[in-house]
ZAMARGU-4260 file (C-alpha; in steps of 0.2 Angstrom, whole numbers, plus 5000, padded with zeros to 4 digits):
<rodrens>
0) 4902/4960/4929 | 4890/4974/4926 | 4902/4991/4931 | 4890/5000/4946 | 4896/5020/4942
5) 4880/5025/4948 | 4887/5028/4967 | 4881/5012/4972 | 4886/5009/4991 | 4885/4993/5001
10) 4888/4991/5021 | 4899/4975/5025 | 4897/4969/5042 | 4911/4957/5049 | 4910/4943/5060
15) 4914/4955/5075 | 4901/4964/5070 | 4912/4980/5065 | 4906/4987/5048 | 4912/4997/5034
20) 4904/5008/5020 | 4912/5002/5003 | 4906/5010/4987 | 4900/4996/4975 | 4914/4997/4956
25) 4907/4979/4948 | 4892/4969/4952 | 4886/4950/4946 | 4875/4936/4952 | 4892/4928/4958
30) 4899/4944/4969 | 4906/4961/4967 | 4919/4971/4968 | 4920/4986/4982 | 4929/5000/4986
35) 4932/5006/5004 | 4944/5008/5020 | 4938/4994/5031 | 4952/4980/5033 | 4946/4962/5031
40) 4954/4947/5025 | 4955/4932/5012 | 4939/4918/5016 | 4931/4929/5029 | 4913/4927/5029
45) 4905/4942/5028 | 4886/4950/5025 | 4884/4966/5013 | 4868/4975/5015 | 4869/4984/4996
50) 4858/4999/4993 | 4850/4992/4977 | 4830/4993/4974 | 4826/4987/4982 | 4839/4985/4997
55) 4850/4968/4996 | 4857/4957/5010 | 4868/4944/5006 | 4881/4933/5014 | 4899/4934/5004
60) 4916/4926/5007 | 4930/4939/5003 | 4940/4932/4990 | 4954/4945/4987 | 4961/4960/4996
65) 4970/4975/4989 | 4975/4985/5004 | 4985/4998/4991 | 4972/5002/4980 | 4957/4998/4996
70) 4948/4986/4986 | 4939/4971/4991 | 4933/4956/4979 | 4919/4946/4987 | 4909/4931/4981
75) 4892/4928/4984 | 4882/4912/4994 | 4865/4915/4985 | 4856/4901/4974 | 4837/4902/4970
80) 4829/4916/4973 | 4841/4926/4981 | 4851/4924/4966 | 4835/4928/4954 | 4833/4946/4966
85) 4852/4950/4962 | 4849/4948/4942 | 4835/4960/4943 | 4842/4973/4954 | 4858/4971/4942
90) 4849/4972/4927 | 4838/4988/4934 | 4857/4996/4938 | 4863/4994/4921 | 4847/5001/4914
95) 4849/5016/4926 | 4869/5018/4923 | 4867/5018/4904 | 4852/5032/4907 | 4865/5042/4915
100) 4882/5037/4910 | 4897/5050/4908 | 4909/5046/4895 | 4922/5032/4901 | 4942/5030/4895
105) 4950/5013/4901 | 4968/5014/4909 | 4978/5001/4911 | 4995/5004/4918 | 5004/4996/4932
110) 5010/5011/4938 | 4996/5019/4952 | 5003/5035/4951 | 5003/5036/4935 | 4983/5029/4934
115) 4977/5042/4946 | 4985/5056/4937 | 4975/5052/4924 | 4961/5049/4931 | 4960/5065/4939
120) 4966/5072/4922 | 4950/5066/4913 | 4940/5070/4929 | 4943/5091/4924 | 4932/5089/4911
125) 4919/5076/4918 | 4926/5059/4909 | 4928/5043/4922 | 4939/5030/4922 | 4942/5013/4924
130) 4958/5009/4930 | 4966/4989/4929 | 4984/4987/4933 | 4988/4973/4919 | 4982/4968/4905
135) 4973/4953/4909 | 4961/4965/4922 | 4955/4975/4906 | 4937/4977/4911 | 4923/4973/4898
140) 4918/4987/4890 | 4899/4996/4889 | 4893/5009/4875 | 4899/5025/4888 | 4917/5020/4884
145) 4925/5031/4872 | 4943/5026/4872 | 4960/5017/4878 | 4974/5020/4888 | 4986/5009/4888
150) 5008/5006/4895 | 5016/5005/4882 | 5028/4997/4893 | 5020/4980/4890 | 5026/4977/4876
155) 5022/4965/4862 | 5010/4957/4875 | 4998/4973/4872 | 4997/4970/4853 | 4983/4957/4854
160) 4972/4968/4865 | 4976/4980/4853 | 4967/4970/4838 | 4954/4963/4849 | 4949/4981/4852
165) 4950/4984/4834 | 4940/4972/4828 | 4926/4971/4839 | 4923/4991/4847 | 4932/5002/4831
170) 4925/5018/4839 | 4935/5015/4853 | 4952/5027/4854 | 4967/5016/4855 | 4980/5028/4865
175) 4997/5020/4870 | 5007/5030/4885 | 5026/5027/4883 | 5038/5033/4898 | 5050/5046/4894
180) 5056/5038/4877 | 5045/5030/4864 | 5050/5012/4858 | 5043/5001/4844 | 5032/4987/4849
185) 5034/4975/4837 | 5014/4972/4832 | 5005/4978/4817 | 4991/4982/4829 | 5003/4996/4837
190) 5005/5004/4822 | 4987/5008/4819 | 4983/5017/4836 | 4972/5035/4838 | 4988/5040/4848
195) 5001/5041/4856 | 5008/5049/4871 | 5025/5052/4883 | 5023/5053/4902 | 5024/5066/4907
200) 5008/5073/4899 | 5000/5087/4897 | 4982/5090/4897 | 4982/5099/4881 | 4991/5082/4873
205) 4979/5071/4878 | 4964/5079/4878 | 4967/5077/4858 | 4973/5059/4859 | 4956/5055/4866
210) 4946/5068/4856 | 4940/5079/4870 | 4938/5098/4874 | 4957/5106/4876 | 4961/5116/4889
215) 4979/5125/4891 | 4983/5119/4906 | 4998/5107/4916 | 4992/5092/4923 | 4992/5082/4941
220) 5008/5071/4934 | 5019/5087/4927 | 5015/5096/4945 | 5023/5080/4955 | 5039/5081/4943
225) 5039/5100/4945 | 5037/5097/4963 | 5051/5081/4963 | 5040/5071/4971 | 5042/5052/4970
230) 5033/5043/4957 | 5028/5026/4966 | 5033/5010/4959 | 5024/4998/4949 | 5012/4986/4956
235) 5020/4969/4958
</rodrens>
């Protein structure tokens, strides 16, 4: 999927005819992934109107809802041309998001507190993210990608990734994030990260894990704890 950060927005029309304005996060021949507040269901058919160049209108059939994180996956009916028009719109998009990319870090944690702290984090000095919560979401990676956040509480499992990343994107930063104790992963590949960190974080901290401007400053995650708000629980 080619990932649309270029404030890509698509209208989604249901059945009843009630729409929604979803921001556009992935796009393929096959469907996308969107981003927005309107409720909608598994196997729905729906039509998205997607403000491309030029303009797209396509039936879809939603294939998976995340009502937490207001995400909706949708698959594509298009064959022919249709499909021809959404390969060169896609392939204009990338050419446009690489013209203009900002510097990206991949998160994945399954904590969402933990993931949006962070994001706004590396928002402060005009990074974006790109958040999965597991590791087998981890989202292909583009040439604006600079680094790699990743829970340290998955273990072993994260050790491949790990490796994979070293071997085919070395200029990638490898960061792991423990939780309040750091614990030994038992893969080589672990031992051979940029960095690693403890939540909570300070800015200051991970600005150098990721080789960034530092700034003397607390972050979004050390203000909830200061606070004693409650840290949500992981994804299930």
């Amino acid at each position: 999927m080619a990932r649309s950060d270029s404030r890509v927005i698509a209208t989604l029309t249901r059945a009843s005819r009630e729409q929604g304005v979803f921001a556009v996060r992935d796009l393929s021949p096959d469907g996308a992934r969107l981003v927005g507040h309107l409720d909608v269901f598994e196997r729905e058919p729906v039509v998205l109107a997607i403000a491309l160049e030029p303009p797209l209108q396509i039936g879809a059939e939603v294939t998976h809802v995340d009502r937490q994180r207001k995400v909706v996956e949708v698959a594509f009916r298009a064959a022919g041309e249709a499909r021809a028009n959404i390969e060169r719109s896609i392939a204009q998009l990338i050419e446009r998001v690489r013209a203009s990319a900002s510097p990206t870090v991949v998160i994945v944690h399954p904590t969402v507190d933990i993931s949006s702290a962070l994001e706004r984090d590396l928002a402060r000095v005009a990074v974006a993210a790109r958040v999965a919560g597991s590791l087998t979401d981890v989202p292909d990676f583009d040439p604006s990608v600079i680094a790699i956040i990743v829970a340290g509480s998955f273990g072993e499992a994260l050790g491949p990734l790990l490796e994979r990343l070293e071997q085919t994107h070395p200029g990638v930063r490898r960061v792991i994030l423990f939780g309040e104790q750091i614990e030994k992963i038992d893969h080589p590949a672990a031992n051979r990260v940029d960095a690693v960190l403890r939540t909570p974080w300070r800015f200051k901290g991970l600005a150098r894990a990721l080789d960034l401007p530092t700034e003397d400053v607390v972050t979004t995650y050390d203000q909830l704890v200061a606070l004693k708000m409650p840290i949500g629980k992981p994804r299930g």
